[in-house]
C-alpha positions in Angstrom: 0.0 0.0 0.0 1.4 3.5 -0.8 2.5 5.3 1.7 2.5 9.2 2.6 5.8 8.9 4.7 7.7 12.0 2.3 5.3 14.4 4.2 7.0 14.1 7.2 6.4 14.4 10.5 3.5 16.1 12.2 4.6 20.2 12.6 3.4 20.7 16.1 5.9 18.3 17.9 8.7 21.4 18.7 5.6 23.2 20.1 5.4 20.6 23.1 8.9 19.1 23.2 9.9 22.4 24.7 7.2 21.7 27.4 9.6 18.6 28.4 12.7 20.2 30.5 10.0 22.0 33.2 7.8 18.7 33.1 10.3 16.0 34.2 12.1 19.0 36.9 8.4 19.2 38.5 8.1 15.3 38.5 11.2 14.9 39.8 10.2 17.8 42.9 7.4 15.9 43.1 8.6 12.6 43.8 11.0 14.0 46.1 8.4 15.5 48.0 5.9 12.8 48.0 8.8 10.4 49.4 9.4 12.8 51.5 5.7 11.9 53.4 6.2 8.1 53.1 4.9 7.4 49.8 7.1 4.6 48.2 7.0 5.8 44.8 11.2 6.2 44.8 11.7 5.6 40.9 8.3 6.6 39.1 10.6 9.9 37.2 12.6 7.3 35.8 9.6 5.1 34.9 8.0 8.4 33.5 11.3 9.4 31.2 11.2 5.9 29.5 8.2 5.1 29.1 7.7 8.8 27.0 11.0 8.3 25.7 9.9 4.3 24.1 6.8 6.2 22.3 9.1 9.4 21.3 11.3 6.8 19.6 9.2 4.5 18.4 10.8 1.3 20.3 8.9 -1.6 20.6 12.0 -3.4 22.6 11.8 -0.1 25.2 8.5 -0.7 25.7 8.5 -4.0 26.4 11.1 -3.0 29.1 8.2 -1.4 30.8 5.8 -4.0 30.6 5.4 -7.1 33.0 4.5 -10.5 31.0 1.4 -10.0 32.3 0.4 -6.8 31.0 -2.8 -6.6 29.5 -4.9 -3.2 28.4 -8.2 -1.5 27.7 -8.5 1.7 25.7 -11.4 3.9 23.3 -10.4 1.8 20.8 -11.2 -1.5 22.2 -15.2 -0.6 23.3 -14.6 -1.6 26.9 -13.2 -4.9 26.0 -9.8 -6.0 28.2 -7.2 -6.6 25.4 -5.0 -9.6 27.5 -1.4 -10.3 27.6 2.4 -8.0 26.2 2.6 -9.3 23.3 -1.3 -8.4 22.6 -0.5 -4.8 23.4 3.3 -4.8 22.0 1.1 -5.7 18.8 -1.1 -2.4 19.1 1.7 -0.2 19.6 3.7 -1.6 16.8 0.5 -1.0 14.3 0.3 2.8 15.8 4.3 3.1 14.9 3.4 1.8 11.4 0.4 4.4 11.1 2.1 7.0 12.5 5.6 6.7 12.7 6.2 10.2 14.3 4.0 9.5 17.4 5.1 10.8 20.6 3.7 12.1 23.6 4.1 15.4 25.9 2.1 16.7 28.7 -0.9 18.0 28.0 0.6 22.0 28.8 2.6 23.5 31.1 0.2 23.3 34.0 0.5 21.7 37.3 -2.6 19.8 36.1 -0.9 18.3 33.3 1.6 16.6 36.2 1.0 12.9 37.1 -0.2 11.5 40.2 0.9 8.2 41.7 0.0 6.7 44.8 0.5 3.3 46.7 -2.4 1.5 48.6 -3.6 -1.8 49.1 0.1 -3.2 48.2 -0.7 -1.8 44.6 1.7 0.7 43.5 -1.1 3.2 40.9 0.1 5.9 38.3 -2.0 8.2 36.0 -1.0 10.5 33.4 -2.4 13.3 31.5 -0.6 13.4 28.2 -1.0 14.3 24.5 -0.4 13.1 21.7 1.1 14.4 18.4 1.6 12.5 15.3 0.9 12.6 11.5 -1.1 9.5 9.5 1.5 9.0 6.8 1.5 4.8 6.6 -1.3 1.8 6.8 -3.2 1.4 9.9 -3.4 -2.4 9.9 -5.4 -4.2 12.8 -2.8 -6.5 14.7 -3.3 -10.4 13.6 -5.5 -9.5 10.6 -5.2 -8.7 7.2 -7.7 -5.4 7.5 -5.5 -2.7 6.5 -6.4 1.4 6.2 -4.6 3.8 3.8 -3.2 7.2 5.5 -4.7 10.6 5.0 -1.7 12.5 5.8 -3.6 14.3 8.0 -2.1 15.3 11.9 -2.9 14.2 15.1 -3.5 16.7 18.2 -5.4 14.9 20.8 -5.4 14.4 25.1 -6.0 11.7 26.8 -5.3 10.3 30.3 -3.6 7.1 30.7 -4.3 4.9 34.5 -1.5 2.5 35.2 -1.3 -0.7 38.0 2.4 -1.7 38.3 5.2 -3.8 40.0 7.3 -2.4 42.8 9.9 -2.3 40.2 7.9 -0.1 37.7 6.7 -2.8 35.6 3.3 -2.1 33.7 1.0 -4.3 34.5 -2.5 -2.9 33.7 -3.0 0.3 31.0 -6.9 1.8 31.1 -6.4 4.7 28.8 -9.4 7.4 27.7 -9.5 9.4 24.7 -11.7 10.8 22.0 -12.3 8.8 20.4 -14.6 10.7 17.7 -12.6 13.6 17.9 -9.6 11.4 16.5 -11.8 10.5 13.8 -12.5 14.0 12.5 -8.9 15.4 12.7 -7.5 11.9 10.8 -10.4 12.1 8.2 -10.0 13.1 4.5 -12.6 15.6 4.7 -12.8 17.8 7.7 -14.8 20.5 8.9 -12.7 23.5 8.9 -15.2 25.6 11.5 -17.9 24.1 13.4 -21.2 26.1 13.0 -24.4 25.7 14.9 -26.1 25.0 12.2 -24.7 21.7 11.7 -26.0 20.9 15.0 -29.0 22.0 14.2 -29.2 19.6 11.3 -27.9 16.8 13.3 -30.1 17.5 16.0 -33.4 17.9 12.9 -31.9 13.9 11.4 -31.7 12.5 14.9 -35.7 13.6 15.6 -36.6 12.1 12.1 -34.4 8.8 12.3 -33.7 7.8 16.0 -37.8 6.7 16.5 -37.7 4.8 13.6 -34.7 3.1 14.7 -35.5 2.9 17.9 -38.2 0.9 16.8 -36.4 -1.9 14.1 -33.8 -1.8 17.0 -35.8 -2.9 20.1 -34.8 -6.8 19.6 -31.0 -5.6 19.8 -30.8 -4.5 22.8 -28.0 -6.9 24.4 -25.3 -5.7 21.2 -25.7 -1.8 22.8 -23.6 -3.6 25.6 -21.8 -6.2 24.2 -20.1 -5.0 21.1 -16.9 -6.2 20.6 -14.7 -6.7 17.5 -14.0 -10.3 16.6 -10.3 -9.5 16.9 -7.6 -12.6 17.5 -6.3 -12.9 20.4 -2.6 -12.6 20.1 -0.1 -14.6 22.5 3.2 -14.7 21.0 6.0 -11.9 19.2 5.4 -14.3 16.0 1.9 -13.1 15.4 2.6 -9.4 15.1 6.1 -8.6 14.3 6.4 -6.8 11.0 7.6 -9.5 8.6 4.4 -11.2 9.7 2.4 -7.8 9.5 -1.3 -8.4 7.7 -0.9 -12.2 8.0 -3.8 -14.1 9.9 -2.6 -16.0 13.1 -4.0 -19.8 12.6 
């Protein structure tokens, strides 16, 4: 499939890289004075710095560094459905790296907001962090262990989100919960966008949605149970084989 790759990088990544040199001082402050009142989070700056710096650089052996054996994930993308097992998400971060091949994240700005928190109860050692992300859609977006591919738009990627994490005592990723836009991500990546949002588009929305939605509602009142249930029929992926680039669109048997 053809790729967009000669139109580089996404333009906005100097904007927030030169957010990085305060964010990591106040993280390190902040651990320092969070160990200073007992909380045994001695380490989660360094967790922090590679963790961002495996997404800067695109590494799928850094990130695996991070992540127990263990580690499953849930995101936006997965409709509330717990994606199990490394190598299951090592396989969705390689097929983000071949979509966008710039992607990095940065705090969301340079307020104390955009800080993360961590905390230790309950012999679990908890992390969240604000962040955004920048890249531009310049390759295919396949979906891991299948052979459904999506061409690039070229378009760029500005969007927050917050990622929750569970870990080991020795900083190892265990459990990812991540929220994002889901939609919004849709409308900046699509071929078409709308340059400026106007009422009046809601107002048409708002005119189909009166028109269609008691019909549907309607044809739709046997389908209750898929409202709650929907999940892609994705494989489940257990093992580097399935996912790894020389076996990229193949179909694990």
């Amino acid at each position: 499939m053809r790729t967009l790759h000669h139109l580089g990088p996404s333009p906005e990544h100097r904007r927030y890289q030169a957010l990085l040199p305060q964010f990591w001082a106040r993280v390190e402050q902040q651990e320092a004075e969070a160990l200073e009142r007992g909380y045994p989070i001695q380490g989660a700056t360094e967790f922090g710095r590679a963790w961002f710096d495996a997404w800067a650089t695109q590494s799928v052996p850094k990130l695996r560094e991070c992540l127990s054996p263990s580690c499953d994930f849930i995101d936006s993308s997965t409709f509330q459905q717990v994606r199990i097992g490394r190598e299951e998400t090592l396989a969705n971060c390689q097929a983000c790296f071949d979509a966008f091949p710039d992607m990095a994240f940065y705090p969301q700005d340079d307020s104390l907001r955009s800080l993360p928190y961590s905390d230790y109860s309950h012999q679990q050692l908890r992390m969240t962090f604000p962040w955004r992300g920048i890249a531009r859609w310049t390759g295919p977006l396949r979906l891991p262990g299948t052979d459904i591919v999506f061409p690039p738009t070229g378009r760029c990627l500005n969007f927050i989100g917050v990622d929750r994490y569970l870990l080991t005592d020795d900083f190892r990723i265990t459990h990812i919960d991540t929220d994002w836009d889901l939609l919004y991500m849709g409308i900046q990546l699509s071929p078409l966008g709308i340059r400026s949002p106007k009422l009046g588009y809601l107002k048409i929305a708002a005119f189909a949605a009166r028109t269609l939605v008691p019909l549907l509602r309607r044809a739709g009142r046997g389908g209750i149970a898929g409202h709650r249930d929907f999940d892609l029929p994705m494989p489940a992926i257990t093992r580097a084989e399935q996912w790894q680039p020389e076996n990229a669109g193949k179909v694990p048997a």
